[in-house]
C-alpha positions as CSV (number, residue, x, y, z in Angstrom):
1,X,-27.5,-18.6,18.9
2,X,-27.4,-16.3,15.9
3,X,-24.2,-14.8,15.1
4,X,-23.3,-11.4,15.8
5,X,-22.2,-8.3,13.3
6,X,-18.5,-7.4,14.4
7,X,-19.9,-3.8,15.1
8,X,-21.6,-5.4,17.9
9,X,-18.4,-6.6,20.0
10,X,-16.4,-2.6,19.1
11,X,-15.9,-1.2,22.4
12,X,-15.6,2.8,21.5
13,X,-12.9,3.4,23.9
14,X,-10.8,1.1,21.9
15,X,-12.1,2.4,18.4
16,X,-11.2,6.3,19.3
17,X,-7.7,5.0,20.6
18,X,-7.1,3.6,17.3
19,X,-8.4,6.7,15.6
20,X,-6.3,9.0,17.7
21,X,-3.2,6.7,16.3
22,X,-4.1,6.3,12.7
23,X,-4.6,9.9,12.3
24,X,-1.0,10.5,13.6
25,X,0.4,8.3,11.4
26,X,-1.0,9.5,8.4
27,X,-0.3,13.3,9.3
28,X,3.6,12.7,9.2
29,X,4.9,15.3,10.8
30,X,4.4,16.6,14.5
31,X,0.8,17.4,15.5
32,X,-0.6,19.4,18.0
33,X,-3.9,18.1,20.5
34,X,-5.9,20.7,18.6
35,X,-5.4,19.1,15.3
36,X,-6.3,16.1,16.5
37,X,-9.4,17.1,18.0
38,X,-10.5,19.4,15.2
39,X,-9.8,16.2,12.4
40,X,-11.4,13.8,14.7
41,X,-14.5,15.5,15.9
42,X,-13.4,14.5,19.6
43,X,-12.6,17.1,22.7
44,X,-10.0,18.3,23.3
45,X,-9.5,16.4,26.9
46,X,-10.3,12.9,25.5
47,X,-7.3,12.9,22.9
48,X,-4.7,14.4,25.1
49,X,-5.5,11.3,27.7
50,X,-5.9,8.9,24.7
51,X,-2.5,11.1,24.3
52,X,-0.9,10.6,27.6
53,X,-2.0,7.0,27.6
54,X,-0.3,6.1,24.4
55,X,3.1,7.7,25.6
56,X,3.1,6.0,28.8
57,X,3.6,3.0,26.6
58,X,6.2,4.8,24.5
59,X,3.7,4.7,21.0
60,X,3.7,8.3,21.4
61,X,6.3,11.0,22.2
62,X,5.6,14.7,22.7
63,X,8.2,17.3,22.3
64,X,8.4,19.7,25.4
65,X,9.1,22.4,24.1
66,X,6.4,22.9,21.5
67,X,3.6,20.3,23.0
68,X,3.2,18.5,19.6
69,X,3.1,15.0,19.0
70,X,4.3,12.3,16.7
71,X,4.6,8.6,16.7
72,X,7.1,7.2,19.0
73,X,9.5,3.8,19.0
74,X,6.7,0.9,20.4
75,X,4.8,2.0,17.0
76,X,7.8,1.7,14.6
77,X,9.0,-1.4,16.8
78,X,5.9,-3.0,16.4
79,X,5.7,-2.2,12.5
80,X,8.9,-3.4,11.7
81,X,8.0,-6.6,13.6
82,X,4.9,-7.2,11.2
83,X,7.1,-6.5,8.1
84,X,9.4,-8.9,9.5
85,X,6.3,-11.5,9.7
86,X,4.5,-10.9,6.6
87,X,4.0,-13.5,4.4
88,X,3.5,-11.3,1.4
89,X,7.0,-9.4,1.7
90,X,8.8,-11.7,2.7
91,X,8.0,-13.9,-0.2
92,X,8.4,-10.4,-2.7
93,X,11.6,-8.8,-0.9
94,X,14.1,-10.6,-2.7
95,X,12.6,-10.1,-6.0
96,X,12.1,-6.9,-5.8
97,X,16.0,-6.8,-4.7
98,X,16.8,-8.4,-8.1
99,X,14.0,-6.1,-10.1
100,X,16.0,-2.6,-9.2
101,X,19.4,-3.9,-9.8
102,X,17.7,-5.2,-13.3
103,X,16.0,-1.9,-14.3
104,X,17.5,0.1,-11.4
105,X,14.6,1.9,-10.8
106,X,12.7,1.9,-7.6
107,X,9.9,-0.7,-6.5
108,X,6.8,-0.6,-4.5
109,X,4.9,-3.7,-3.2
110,X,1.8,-2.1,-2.4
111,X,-1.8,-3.7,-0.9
112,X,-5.3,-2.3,-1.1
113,X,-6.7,-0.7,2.2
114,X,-9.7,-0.2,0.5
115,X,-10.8,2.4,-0.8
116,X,-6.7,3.2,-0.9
117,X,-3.6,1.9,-1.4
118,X,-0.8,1.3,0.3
119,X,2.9,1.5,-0.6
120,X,3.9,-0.9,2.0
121,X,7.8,-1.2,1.3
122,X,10.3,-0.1,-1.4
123,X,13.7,-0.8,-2.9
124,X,15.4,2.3,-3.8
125,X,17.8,2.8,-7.3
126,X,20.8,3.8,-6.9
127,X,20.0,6.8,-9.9
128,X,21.4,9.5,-9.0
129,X,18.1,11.2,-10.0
130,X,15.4,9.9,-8.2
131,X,11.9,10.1,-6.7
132,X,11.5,11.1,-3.1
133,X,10.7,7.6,-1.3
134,X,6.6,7.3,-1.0
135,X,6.7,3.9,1.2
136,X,4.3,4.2,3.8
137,X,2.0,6.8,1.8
138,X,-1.6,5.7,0.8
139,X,-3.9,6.9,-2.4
140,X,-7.1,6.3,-4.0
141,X,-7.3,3.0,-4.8
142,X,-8.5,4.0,-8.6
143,X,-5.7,7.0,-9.1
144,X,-3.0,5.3,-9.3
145,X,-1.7,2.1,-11.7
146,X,-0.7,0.4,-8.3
147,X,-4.5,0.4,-7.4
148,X,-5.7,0.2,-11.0
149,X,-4.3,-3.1,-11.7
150,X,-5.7,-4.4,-8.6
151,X,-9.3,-3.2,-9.5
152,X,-8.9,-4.8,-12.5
153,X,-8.4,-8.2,-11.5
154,X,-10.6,-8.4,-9.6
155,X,-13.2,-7.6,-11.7
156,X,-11.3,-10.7,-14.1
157,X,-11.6,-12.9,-11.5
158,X,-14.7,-12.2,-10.3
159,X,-13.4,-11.3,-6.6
160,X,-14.8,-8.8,-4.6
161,X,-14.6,-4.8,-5.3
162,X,-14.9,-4.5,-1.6
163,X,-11.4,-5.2,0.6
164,X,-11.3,-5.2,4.5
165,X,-9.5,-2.3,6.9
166,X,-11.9,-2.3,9.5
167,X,-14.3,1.2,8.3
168,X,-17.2,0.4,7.7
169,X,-19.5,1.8,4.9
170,X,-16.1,3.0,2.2
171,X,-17.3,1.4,-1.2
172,X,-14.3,1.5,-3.5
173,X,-14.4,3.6,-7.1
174,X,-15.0,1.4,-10.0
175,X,-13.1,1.7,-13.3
176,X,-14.7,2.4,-16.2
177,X,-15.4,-0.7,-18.0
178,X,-13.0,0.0,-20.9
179,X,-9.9,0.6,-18.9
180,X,-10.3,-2.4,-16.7
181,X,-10.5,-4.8,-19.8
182,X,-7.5,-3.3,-21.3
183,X,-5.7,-3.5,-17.5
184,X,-6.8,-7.0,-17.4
185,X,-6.0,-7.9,-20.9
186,X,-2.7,-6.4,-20.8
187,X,-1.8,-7.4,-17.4
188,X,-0.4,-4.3,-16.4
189,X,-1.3,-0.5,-16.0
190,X,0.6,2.6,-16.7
191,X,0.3,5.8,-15.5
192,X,1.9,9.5,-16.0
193,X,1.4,11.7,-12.9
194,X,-0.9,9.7,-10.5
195,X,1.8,9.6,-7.9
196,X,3.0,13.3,-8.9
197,X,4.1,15.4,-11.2
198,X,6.6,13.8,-13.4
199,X,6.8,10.7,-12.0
200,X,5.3,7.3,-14.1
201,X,4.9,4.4,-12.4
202,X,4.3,0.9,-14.2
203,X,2.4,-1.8,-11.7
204,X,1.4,-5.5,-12.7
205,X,-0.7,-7.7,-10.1
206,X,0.1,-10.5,-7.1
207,X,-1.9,-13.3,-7.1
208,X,-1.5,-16.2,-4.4
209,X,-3.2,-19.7,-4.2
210,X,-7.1,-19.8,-5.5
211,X,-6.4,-16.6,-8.0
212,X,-6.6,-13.9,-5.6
213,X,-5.0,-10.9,-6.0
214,X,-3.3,-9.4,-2.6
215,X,-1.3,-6.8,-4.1
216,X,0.9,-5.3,-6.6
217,X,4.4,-4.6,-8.1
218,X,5.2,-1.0,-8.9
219,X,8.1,0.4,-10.6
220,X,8.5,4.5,-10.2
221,X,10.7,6.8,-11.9
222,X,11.1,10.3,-13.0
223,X,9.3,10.9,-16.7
224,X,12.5,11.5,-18.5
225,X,13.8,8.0,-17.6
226,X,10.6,6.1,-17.9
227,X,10.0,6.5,-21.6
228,X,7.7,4.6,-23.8
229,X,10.7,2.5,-25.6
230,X,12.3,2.0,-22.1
231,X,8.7,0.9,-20.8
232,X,8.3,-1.6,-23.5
233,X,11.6,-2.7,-24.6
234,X,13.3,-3.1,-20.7
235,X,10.9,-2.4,-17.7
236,X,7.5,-4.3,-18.7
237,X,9.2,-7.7,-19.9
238,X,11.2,-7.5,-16.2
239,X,8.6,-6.2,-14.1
240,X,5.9,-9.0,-15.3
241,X,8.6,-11.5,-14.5
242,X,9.4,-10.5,-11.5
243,X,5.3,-10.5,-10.4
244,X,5.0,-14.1,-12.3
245,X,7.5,-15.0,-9.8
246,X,6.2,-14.0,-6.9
247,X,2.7,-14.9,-7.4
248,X,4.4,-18.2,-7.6
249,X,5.9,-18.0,-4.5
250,X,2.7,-17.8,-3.3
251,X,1.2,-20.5,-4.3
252,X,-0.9,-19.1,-7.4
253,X,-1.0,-21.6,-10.7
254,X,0.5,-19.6,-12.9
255,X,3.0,-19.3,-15.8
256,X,5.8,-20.9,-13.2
257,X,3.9,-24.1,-12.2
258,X,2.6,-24.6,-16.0
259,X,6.2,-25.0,-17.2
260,X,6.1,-22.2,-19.3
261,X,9.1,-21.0,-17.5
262,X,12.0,-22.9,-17.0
């Protein structure tokens, strides 16, 4: 019996639900059933019962007196209950702990949702100046040095340009082949501005068993803290560390299991 594509099984009920969802998570603030519809190329009367269904079950909550929408406490429940289970940040959260009291500087672990990124989860500094948390915010996968050293090593270890979030048909953006050899020689990227103006952000890759990468460690500050001596002298050296140690939490034969590192 051949073996069918995954489109095959997608019941399109379930797919617009999920697109009704999505899009209000990423628009952040309260939404009205217009904006929805207009964003979604859907009518009007399907999301408001995709709507109504989703607040019977408390993932969305409207406000009465203005109509809008926004997420409600079954979605953030049922979020926090994956962070809680993730392999990935459980493994990274305590080193990221140790990272900001280090360099006291706030740190991303971010993933790819192809062709984006993902700042899953943060530790904040305790700098009296600092940058407005961006946990929960996606980006293009090749703007940013979060996604950039991802890209990167990939491309060293010969694993796929092409990561999974259920669209079909996003290729990701390629690096040009000179800045993904420097990325990958370095082991790190840099980058002034990508996440706003300002703000650099330093990122170095997570690898887990087999050489794969699955993410990456980010430290973001405001420019006028994050300068080049700082960069080299203080964050890069702890930063790499910290990644070398959590790729070996994961199982990846690195530095840690070579004894390079005691």
């Amino acid at each position: 019996m051949p073996t069918r594509e995954k489109e095959s099984y997608s019941i399109q009920s379930v797919d617009n639900a999920l697109d009704v969802l999505e899009a209000l998570c990423e628009e952040g603030d309260e939404v009205r059933i217009s904006q929805l519809s207009e964003r979604l190329g859907m009518n009007k009367t399907s999301v408001f019962r995709l709507l109504a269904t989703f607040e019977n079950r408390g993932y969305v909550e409207r406000e009465k007196g203005s109509g809008k929408y926004r997420l409600g406490l079954s979605a953030y429940e049922m979020g926090q209950k994956f962070l809680s289970r993730m392999h990935l940040l459980r493994k990274a959260k305590p080193i990221m702990e140790r990272l900001v009291r280090q360099i006291n500087e706030a740190v991303y672990l971010a993933v790819p949702r192809d062709p984006s990124i993902l700042l899953l989860d943060m530790v904040d500094t305790s700098a009296q100046v600092k940058i407005v948390s961006l946990a929960g915010n996606r980006y293009q996968i090749s703007a940013t040095a979060a996604g950039k050293v991802i890209l990167a090593s990939r491309v060293a270890g010969n694993g796929s340009s092409h990561g999974s979030n259920g669209k079909k048909g996003r290729d990701v953006p390629a690096l040009p082949p000179a800045e993904q050899q420097t990325i990958a020689r370095d082991g790190f990227c840099l980058d002034r501005g990508g996440l706003g103006e300002g703000v650099v952000s330093v990122a170095v890759p997570l690898f887990r068993s087999g050489g794969e990468v699955v993410g990456s460690l980010c430290c973001v500050g405001p420019d006028f803290r994050m300068t080049d001596e700082r960069l080299q002298e203080e964050i890069l050296p702890q930063i790499k560390d910290a990644g070398d140690i959590i790729s070996s939490k994961l199982g990846h034969l690195g530095r840690y299991f070579d004894g390079e590192h005691d």
